[in-house]
N, C-alpha and C positions, 0 to 999 in steps of 0.2 A: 354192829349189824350193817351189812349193804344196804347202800342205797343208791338209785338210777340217778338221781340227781344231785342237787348240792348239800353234801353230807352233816347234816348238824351233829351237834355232840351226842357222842357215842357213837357214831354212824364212821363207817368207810363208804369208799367209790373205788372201782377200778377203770380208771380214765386217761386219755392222751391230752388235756389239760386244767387248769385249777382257776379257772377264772369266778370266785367264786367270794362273797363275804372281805372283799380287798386286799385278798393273799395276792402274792408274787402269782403272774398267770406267766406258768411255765411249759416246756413239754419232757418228756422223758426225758434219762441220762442216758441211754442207749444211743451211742453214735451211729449215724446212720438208720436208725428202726425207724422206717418212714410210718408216722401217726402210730406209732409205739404207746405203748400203757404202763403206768404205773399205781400206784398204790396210796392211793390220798386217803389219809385218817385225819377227822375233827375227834380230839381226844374225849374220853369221857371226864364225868363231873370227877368221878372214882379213879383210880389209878388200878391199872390190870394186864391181864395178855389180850393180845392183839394179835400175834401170829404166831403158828406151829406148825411143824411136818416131821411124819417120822424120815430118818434114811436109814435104808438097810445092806447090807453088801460091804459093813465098811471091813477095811483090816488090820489086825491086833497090830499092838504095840507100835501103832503110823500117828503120825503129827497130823491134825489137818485144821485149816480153816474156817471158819464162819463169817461170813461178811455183809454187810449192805452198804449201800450208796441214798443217803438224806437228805433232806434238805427241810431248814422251820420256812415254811410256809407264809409266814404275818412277818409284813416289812418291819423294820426296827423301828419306823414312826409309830405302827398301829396299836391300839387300845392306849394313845396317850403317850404312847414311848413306853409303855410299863407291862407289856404282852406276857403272858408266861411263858419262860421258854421250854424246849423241848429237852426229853432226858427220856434215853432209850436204855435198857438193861437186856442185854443176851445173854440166855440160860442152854447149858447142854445138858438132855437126865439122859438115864437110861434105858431101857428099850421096856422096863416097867414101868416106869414115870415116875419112880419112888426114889428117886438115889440122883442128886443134882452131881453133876461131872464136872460142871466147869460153869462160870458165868461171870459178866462183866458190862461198866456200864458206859457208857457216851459221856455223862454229866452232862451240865446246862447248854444245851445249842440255843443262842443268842438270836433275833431276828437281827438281820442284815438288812441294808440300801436294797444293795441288787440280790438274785436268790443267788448261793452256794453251796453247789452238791457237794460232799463230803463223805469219804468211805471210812467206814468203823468195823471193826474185824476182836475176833476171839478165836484163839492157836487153844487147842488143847490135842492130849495122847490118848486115843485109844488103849483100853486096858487086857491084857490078854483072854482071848477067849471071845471078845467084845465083838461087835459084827454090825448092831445097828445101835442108833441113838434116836434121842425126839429134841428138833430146835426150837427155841420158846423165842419170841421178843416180847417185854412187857413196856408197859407206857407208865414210867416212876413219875411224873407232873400229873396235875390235875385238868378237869375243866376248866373252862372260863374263856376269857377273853384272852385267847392264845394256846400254845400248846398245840397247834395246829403241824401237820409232816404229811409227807412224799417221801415213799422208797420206791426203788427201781434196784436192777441188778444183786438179788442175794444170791451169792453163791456157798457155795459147801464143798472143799474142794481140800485133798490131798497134798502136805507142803513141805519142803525136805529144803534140806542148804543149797546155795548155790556153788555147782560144784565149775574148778577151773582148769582143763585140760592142754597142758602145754609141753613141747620138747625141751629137748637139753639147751636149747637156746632162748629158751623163756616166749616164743609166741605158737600161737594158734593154728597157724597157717605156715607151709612152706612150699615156695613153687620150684619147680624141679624141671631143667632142659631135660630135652627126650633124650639128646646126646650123655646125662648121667644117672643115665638109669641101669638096671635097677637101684630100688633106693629103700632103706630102713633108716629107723629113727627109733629114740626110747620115750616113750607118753608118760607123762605123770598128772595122776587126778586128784587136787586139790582143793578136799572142800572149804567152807568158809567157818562153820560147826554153828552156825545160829538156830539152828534146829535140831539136828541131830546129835545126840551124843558117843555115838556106834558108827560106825560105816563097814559095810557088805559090798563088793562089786560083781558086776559082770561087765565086762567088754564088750562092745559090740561094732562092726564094722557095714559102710554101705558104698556102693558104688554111686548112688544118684544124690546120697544126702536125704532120701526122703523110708527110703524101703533097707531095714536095721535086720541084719543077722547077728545073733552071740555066738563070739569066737569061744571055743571049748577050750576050758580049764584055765581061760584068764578070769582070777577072779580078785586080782589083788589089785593095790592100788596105780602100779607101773605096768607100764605093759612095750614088750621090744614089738614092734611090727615085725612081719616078713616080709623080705625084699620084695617090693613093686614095680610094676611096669605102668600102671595104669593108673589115675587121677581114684584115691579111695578118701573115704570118710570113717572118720573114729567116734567113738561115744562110751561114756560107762555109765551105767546103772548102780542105783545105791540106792540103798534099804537103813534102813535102823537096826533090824532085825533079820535075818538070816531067810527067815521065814515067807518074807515079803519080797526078795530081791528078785524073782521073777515075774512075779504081778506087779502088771502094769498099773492097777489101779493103787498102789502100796507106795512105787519107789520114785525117783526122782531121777531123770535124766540131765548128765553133765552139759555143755556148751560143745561144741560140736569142733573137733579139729581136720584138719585136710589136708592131707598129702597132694598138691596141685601138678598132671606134669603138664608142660608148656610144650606146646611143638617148635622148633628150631624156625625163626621164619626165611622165605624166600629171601634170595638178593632184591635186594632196591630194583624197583624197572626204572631205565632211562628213560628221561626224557628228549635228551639229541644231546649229542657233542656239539659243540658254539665254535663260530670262526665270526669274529665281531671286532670290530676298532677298540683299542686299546685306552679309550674316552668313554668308552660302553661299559654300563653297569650290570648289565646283564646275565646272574648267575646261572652257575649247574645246578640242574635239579631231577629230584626224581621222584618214585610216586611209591608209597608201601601202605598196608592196608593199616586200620584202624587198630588203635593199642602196641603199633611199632613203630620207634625211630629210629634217625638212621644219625651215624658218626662218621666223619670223614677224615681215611689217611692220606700219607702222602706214599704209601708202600700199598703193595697187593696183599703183603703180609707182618704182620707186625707193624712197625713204620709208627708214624709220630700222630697223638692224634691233633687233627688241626680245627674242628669245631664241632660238641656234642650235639645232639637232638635237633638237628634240623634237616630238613628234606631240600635245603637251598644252599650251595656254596660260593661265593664269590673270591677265586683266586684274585691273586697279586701277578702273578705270571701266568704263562703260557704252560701246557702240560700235561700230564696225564694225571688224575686224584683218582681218589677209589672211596665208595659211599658202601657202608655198613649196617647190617637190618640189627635188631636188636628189637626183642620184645620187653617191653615196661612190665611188665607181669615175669618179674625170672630171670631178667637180662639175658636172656638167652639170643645167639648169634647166627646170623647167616654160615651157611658152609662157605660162601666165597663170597668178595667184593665186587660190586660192579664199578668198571674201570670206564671214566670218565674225561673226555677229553674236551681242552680248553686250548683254542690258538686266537694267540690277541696279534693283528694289523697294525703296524706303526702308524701315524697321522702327520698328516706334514706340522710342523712347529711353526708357532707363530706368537709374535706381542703382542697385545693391545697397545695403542699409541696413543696421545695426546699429542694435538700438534698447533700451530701458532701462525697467521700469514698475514702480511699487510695491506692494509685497506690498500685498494686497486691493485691489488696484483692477483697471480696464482698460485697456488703452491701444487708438486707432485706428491702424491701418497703412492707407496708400493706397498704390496704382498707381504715384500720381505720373509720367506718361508723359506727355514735355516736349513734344508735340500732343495732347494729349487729345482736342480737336475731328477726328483723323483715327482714332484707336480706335477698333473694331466693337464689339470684347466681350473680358473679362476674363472671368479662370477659376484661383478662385483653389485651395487642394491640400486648403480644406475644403470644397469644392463651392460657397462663393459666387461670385455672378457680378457681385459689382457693383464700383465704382471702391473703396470700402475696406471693412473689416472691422475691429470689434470684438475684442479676447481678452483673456484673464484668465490663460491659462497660459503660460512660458517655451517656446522655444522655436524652430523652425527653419519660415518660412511661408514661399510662392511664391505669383506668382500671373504665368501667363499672360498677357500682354497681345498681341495680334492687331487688325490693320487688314483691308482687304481681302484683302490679299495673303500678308502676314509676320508671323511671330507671333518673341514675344522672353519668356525667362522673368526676372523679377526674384525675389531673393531675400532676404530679411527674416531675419535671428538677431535675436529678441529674447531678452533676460535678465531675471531681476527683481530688482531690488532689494529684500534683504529686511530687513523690518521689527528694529529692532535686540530682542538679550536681555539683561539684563542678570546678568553674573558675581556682582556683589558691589556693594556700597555701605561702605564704611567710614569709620569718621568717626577720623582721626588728628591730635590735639590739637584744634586751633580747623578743621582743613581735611578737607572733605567733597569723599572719592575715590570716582567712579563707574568700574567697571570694565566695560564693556559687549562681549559674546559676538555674532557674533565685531566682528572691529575694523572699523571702517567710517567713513565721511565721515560724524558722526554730528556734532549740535549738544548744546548739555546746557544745562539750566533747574534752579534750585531756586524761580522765583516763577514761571512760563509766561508770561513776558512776555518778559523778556529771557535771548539765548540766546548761547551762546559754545560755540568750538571745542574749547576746554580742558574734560578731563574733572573737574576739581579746582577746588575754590570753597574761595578762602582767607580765614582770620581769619571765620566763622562763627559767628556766636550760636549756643549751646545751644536744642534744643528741638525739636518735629517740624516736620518739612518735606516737601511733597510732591519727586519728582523724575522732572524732565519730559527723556526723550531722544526725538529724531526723527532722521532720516537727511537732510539738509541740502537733497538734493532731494524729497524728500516728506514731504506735509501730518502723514501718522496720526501723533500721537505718544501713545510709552508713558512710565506716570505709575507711581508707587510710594512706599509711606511711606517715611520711614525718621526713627529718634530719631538728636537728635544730643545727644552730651553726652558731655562733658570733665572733666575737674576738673583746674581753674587749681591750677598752681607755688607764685602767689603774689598777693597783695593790698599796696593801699597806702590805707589807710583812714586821708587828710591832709585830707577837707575837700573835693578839688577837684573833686570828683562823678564823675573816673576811676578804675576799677579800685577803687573804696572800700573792695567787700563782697567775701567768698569765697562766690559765688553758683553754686549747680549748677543751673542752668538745664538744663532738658528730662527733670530725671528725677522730674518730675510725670505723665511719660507711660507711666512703667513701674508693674505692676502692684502689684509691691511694691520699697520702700526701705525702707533705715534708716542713717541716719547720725547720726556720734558723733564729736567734737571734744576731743582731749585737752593738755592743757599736755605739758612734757616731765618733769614729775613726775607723769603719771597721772589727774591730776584732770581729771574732764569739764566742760569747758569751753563746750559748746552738741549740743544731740541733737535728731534730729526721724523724723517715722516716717511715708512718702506725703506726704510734702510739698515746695515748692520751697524747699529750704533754704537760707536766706542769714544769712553771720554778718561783723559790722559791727569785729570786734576786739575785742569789751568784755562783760564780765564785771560783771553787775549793773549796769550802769551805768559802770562804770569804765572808761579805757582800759586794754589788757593792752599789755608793753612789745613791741617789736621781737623775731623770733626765729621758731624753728620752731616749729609745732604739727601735732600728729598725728591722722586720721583715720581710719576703720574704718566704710567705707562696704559695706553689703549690697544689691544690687540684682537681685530676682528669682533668689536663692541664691548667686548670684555675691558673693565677696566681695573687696574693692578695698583696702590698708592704703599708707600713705606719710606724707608731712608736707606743709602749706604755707608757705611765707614770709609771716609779717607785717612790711610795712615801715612803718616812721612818717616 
């Protein structure tokens, strides 16, 4: 029985939604039916019919559908998790309601979490002669707590195979340039047979694809077109039965095929012929309407192709190209190529440099641009304009170079080589070490004449010396004193004019000395005070034997003690 409100058992509602007893609160399956209705049943205690309608008008021996769209109503949690579920059974009689035609059932729909509309359908054949029928749905579950549905969408509808219409080349669709026309083809309609077991045709053809003429006396399953000029659509018709194959409301219409033709497109429109430097990236282009590309030769006809589907070319050379329309629907072709012109301007050539110059001095940068005779003017980034430039400071220089046409920038990193410092000087035994700040390709002098890589000059006479460093590629060199002096281990005072004397050479050059020579009993053996002191081994005239003696040297406060060997 209806009811305006929330439907207790045995009751329907027809409402746009179920918020109601803690069913899923849904709305219609109708896409798009704004505040659309459906058909909410709380089941009865008894199991029964719930819906019927006669239809009349139908056609003998046709397949057709019965269908609806469900959903159980009571979430899977409700009445405990133990709801009854839903079970729908579709009945078809006959137009006396005495003679059951067909019928079938859903079985158990389950509550669900979220709701899940679900479509359930009954295929059954009209019988000859047949014209109308009566649809039942009954409600196979009980009362109780569950058993609760919403239907929307039942339809009753007409169903036939799915029929698939294709040429000798197996597709659907062929586009055809206007340049090859007229055009025939052979169609063949292929059904799938999930419904039918007979097939009937009729052929039919359209201009728009929407408004179907039957072409006369094709009624088989191939069909040769006649030659076309103009974009046409095909379709066939299929029946079960012979009888049906022109009622529309009986037969089944195939998938739709198309003979496409494509107009030939225009030439490419230029965008400008280019005359640009030869460093310019700058391609040819041009402009073709929407659904065409364009191919680029290097001939006006035929010729080689040098890059598909772009509306942009970037030559390698100078020259004339030629860009091609081509429509993507057909490959269909321009009548002629639009001819395309590209002139590239030489640039004057130039290196980049890296270059090196010595503290205090300057060095020249040129151009150097390998035509100079075709150079207009230079412009360099300290505002000179001429072929080179002078500088004194480190640094990052450019200079512009331009001809008539093309200009090109070169770039210059100079660095400067700097003049060396020196750390240290120290004199270790006979060998004089220069330590110079920081380390560099530096040469080293103690007479400025001859110069060597080695910072260390060995086996050294005592005594001042200048010391001369330069940095190997430049002239400026730096000089500094330095004393050298040692005091020898040991002598051999035999006669043979080497190593005779214990000579301290160089400490003439300190402000103050004093040294003092003792045996190994204490007694002063030779003493001198600012002077170059040399002692020969002898004691009044005498030779002193073989052995150590001891010295107590003071040089500008600093004081020095040890022994030397005398050898005979």
């Amino acid at each position: 029985m209806y009811s305006s409100n929330a439907p207790n058992d045995g009751f329907y509602n027809v409402s746009s939604n179920t918020n109601w007893f803690g069913w899923h609160d849904i709305v219609d399956h109708t896409t798009g039916d704004t505040d659309g209705r459906m058909l909410v049943l709380n089941a009865d205690f008894t199991s029964g019919e719930f819906y019927r309608t006669a239809i009349s008008g139908l056609c003998e021996n046709t397949t057709y559908e019965f269908s609806s769209w469900m959903v159980n109503l009571l979430p899977s949690s409700g009445c405990g998790g133990v709801g009854i579920p839903i079970n729908v059974k579709f009945e078809i009689w006959d137009s006396t309601d005495t003679n059951l035609l067909a019928s079938g059932d859903t079985g158990n729909i389950n509550g669900t979490s979220s709701p899940n509309w679900q479509q359930y359908a009954l295929v059954f054949q009209t019988l000859p002669g047949q014209s109308s029928v009566i649809l039942k749905m009954l409600n196979n579950g009980v009362g109780g707590c569950g058993n609760d549905l919403a239907l929307d969408d039942i339809v009753f509808k007409s169903c036939g195979d799915s029929i698939v219409i294709e040429d000798n080349l197996n597709t659907d669709l062929i586009s055809i340039c206007e340049d090859e026309l007229p055009y025939s083809t052979t169609l063949t309609a292929t059904p799938d047979f999930t419904i039918f077991s007979s097939h009937f045709y009729q052929w039919q053809e359209s201009t728009d694809g929407i408004n179907w003429v039957d072409i006369v006396g094709e009624t088989n399953n191939s069909y040769v077109t006649l030659p076309t000029n103009n974009t046409t659509f095909y379709r066939v018709k299929v029946a079960e039965d012979v009888i049906n194959v022109n009622n529309d409301s009986c037969n089944s219409s195939s998938e739709t095929y198309e003979i496409r033709v494509v107009p030939n497109p225009i030439s490419p429109i230029s965008n400008g012929y280019l005359m640009i430097c030869e460093d310019d990236s700058t391609p040819l282009t041009v402009t073709v309407p929407a659904g065409v590309m364009v191919n680029w030769y290097d001939a006006n006809v035929g010729g080689n192709l040098l890059i598909a589907n772009s509306t942009s070319y970037n030559p390698s050379a100078s020259g004339i190209y030629y860009a091609e329309a081509q429509t993507i629907d057909g490959e269909c072709v321009s009548a002629s190529r639009t001819a395309m012109q590209i002139d590239y301007f030489e640039i004057p050539e130039v290196t980049d440099e890296t270059l090196e110059f010595c503290e205090n001095t300057s060095i020249t940068l040129h151009a150097n641009a390998t035509d100079p005779g075709a150079v207009t003017s230079y412009l360099w980034n300290n505002g000179s304009v001429s072929e080179q430039i002078d500088i004194s400071n480190p640094g990052t220089y450019s200079v512009v170079v331009s001809n008539n046409t093309c200009s090109i920038t070169k770039t210059i990193i100079v660095s400067q080589i700097d003049n060396p410092i020196l750390e240290g000087i120290t004199s270790k035994g006979t060998n004089i070490i220069i330590t110079p700040l920081p380390v560099g390709d530096f040469l080293y002098s103690i007479d400025g004449t001859t110069f060597q890589t080695n910072p260390v000059f060995l086996n050294i006479e005592g005594g001042q010396y200048t010391i001369y460093v330069k940095h190997q590629d430049c002239n400026q060199v730096f000089t500094t004193q330095h004393i050298h002096f040692y005091i020898p281990e040991f002598f051999t005072p035999n006669g043979d004019t080497i190593n005779d004397t214990f000579n301290l050479k160089g400490i003439e050059f300190f402000s103050f000395s004093q040294v003092s020579i003792f045996d190994r009993y204490g007694k002063l053996i030779k003493n001198g005070v600012n002077t170059n002191l040399s002692w020969d081994g002898t004691l009044n005239g005498e030779l002193l034997p073989t052995g150590d003696y001891w010295y107590i040297i003071t040089i500008e406060g600093q004081k020095f003690t040890g022994h030397v060997t005398l050898k005979r």
